[in-house]
C-alpha positions in Angstrom: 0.0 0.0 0.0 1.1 3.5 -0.9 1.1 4.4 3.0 2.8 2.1 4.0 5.7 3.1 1.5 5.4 6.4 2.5 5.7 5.5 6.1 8.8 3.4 5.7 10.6 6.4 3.6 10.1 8.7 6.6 11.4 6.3 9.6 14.3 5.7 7.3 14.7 9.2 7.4 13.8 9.8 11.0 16.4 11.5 13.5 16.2 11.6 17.4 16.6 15.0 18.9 15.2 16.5 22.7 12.9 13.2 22.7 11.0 14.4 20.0 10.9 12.2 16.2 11.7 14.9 13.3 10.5 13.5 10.1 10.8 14.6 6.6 8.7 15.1 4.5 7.0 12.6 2.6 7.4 12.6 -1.5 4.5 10.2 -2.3 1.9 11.8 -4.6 -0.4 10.3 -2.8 -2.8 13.5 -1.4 -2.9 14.0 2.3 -6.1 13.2 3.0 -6.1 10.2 0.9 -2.9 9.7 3.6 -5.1 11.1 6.4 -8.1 8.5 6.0 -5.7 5.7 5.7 -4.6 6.3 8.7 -7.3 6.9 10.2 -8.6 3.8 9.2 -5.4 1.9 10.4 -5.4 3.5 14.2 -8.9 2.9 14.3 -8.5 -1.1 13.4 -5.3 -1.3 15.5 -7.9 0.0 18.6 -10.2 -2.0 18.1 -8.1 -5.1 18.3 -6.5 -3.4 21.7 -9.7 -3.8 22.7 -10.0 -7.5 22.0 -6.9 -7.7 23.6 -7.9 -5.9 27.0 -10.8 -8.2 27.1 -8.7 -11.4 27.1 -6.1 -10.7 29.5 -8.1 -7.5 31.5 -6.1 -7.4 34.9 -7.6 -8.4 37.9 -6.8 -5.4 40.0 -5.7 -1.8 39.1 -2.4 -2.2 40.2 -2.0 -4.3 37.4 -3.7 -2.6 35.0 -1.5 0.6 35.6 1.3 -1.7 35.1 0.0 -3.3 32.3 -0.4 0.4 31.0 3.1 1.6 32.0 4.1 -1.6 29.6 2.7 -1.2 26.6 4.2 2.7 26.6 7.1 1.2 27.4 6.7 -0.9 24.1 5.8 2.3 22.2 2.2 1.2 21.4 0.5 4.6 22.3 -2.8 3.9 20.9 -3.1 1.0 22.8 -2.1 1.9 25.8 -5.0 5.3 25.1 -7.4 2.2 24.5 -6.2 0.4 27.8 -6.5 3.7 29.5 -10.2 4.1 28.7 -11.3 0.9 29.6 -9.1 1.6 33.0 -11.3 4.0 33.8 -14.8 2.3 33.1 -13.6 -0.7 35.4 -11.7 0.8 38.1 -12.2 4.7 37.8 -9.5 7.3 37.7 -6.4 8.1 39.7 -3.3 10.7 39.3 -1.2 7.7 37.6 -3.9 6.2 35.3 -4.9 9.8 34.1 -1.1 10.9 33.4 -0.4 7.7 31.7 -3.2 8.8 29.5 -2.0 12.3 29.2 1.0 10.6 27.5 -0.7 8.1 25.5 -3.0 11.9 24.0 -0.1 13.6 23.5 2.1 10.6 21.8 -0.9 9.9 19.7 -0.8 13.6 18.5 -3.4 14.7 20.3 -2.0 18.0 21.8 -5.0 20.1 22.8 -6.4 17.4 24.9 -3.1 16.3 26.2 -2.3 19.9 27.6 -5.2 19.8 29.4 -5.1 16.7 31.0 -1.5 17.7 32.2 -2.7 20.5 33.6 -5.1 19.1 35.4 -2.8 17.5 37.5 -0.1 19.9 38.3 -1.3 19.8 41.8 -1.0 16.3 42.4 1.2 13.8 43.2 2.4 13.4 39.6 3.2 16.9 39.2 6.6 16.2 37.8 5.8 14.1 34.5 2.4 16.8 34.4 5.1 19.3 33.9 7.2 17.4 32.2 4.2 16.7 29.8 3.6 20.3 29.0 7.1 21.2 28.2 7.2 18.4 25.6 4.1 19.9 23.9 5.5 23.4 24.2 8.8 21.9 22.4 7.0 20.6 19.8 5.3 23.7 19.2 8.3 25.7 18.9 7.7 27.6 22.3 11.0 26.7 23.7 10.9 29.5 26.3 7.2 27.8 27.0 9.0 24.5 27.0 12.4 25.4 29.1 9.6 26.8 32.1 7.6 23.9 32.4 10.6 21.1 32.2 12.8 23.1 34.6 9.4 22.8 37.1 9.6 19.1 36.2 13.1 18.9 36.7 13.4 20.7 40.3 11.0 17.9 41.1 12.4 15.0 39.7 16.4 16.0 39.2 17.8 12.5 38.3 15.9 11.9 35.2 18.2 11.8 32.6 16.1 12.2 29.5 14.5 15.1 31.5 17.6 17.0 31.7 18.4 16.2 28.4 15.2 17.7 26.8 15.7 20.6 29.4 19.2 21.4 27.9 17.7 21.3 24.5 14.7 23.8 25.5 17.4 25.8 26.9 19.6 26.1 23.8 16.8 26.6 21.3 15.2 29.6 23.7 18.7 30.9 23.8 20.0 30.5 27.1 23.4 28.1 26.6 24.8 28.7 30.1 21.7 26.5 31.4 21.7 24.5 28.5 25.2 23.3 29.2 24.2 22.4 33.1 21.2 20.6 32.0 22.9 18.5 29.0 25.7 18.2 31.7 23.7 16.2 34.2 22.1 14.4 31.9 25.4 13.0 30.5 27.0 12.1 33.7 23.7 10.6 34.6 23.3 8.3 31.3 26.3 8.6 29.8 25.7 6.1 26.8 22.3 7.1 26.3 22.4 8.1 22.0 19.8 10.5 22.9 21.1 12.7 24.9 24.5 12.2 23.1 22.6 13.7 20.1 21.7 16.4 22.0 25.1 16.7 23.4 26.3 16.9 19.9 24.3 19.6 19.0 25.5 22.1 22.0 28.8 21.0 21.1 28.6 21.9 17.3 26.6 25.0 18.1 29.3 26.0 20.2 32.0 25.8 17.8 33.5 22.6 19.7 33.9 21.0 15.8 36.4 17.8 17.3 34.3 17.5 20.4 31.4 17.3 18.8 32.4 14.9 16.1 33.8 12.4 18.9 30.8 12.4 21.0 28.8 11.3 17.6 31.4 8.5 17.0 30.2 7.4 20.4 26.8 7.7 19.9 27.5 5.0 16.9 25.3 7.7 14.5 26.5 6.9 10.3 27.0 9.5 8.1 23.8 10.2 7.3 22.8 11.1 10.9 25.9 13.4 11.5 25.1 15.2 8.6 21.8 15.8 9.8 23.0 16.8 13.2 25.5 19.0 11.7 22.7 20.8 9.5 20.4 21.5 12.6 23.4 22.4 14.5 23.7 25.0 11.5 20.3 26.0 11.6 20.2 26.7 15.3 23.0 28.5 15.1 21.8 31.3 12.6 18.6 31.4 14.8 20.4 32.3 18.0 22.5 35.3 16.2 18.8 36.5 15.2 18.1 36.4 18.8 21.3 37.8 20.0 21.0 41.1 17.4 17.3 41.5 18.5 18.2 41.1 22.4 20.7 43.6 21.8 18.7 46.1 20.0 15.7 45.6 22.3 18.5 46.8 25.2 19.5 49.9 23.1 16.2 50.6 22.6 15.5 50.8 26.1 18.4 52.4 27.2 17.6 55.4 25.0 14.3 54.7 26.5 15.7 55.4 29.7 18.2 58.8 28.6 15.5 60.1 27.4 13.3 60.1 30.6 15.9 61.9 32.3 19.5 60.5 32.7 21.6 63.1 33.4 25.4 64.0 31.6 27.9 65.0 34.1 29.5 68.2 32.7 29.0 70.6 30.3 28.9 70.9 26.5 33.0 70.3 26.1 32.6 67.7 28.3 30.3 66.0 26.2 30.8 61.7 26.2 31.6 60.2 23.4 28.7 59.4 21.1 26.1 56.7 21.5 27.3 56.6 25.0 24.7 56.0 27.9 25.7 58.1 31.2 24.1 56.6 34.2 22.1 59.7 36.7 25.6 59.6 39.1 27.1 60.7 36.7 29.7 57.8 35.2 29.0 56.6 31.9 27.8 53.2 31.3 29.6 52.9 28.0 29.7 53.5 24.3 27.1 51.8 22.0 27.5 51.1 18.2 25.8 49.2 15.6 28.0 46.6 15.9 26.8 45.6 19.4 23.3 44.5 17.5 25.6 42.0 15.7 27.0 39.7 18.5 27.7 36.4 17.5 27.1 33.6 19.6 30.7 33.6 21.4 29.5 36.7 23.5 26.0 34.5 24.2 28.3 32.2 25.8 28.0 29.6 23.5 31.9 29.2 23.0 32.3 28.4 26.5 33.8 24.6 27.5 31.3 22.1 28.8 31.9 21.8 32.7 34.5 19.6 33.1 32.9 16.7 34.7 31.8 16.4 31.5 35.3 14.5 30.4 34.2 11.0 30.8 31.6 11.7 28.2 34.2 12.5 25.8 37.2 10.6 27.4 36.5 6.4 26.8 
């Protein structure tokens, strides 16, 4: 089936990065809702054989079931485990870990609207952390990584040794532009795990987005990624790069901005006209001047964002087998 061609084309060029699956884009010209409805009709057969299956083997208490649950995530069978998680809550009603589990099955199923809210419904509970957790995921996947960097550093401060956390915090962290905390976030999570290929991924693309080129290219070797996969890396690394000079120069003009804001409103100069400070400089009201501005400070590269800074240096065994 045409799909199901399609399908295999994108896996092959799938690439793991912050826990989240980036896929290209699909060349079949086969139209998308043609693709839609097939799938459609494919999750919809695959649930109702879940069903089947929770009706053969149901669990005899809901301990059990939630494990039963937590298992079939494990396995990556998401639709199932949204299946399982209904019929959980017909036979033995609803508790914080049944209605995150389900949470997770909405939100790996695509489902993001519903997801968010079911996450947020339990931010007060006693599964606050993977709530939080949750909601940063969705927020990364949206491209809110400010959004997403908040709600995993919540999840984080509540659950500190998760490694994957940490991981997709560091990434949240180096997309909204804030390396320093990115490289304490990818720091833990690579003394934590230290041969997990996710968060060597991730790890790979500080590295290369920092300028650490040899690094970088060892920690990939590690990682066991082919060609193919660096290349990829390398690209996004690329990508991410040109971003965060956007965000420097407009961080930097947005500071101008409001430090004219700010002279204007009444800053006073120390001295008179032939004591004038040099121009474009901001003069703070004590009198001694903060120092000159130019255009050139709207063009910052990333070394003065910190980026070129070396990972901490417990970081060595990464990089050091």
């Amino acid at each position: 089936m045409k799909f199901h061609a399609c399908m295999r084309r994108m896996a092959a060029l799938t690439f793991v990065v912050g826990g989240s699956l980036l896929l290209s884009a699909c060349s079949s010209t086969d139209s998308a809702y043609e693709l839609m409805r097939q799938q459609q009709e494919q999750e919809a057969f695959l649930q109702s054989k879940e069903i089947e299956h929770w009706e053969k083997r149901k669990p005899d208490d809901k301990a059990m079931a939630v494990q039963m649950l937590q298992e079939t995530q494990k396995q990556g069978r998401y639709f199932a485990s949204l299946a399982y998680a209904d019929a959980m809550h017909k036979e033995y009603g609803s508790d914080p870990e049944m209605r995150v589990l389900r949470a997770e099955a909405l939100r790996q199923t695509g489902q993001l609207e519903q997801a968010a809210a079911a996450f947020q419904s339990l931010l007060d509970t006693s599964v606050s952390a993977r709530a939080y957790q949750g909601l940063g995921l969705i927020a990364g996947s949206q491209q809110r990584f400010e959004a997403a960097a908040h709600y995993l550093s919540k999840a984080a401060a509540q659950d500190p040794t998760q490694a994957m956390l940490q991981s997709d915090l560091g990434y949240a962290y180096l997309r909204a532009g804030q390396p320093e905390q990115a490289r304490l976030a990818l720091g833990k999570a690579a003394e934590l795990e230290p041969e997990n290929g996710k968060i060597l991924s991730n790890m790979a693309l500080y590295l290369l987005v920092s300028g650490a080129t040899q690094r970088a290219q060892f920690v990939m070797h590690q990682a066991g990624m082919d060609q193919q996969t660096q290349q990829a890396v390398a690209q996004m690394a690329m990508q991410i790069g040109q971003e965060l000079e956007q965000m420097h120069a407009v961080r930097q003009r947005e500071q101008l901005l409001a430090q004219a804001r700010r002279s204007q409103a009444g800053t006073a100069v120390v001295g008179d006209s032939d004591q004038a400070q040099p121009t474009g400089a901001v003069v703070s009201r004590d009198g001694q001047a903060v120092g000159a501005q130019s255009a050139a400070a709207s063009s910052t590269l990333l070394v003065n964002a910190g980026l070129n800074q070396p990972l901490l240096e417990r970081l060595a065994p990464v990089s050091a087998h």
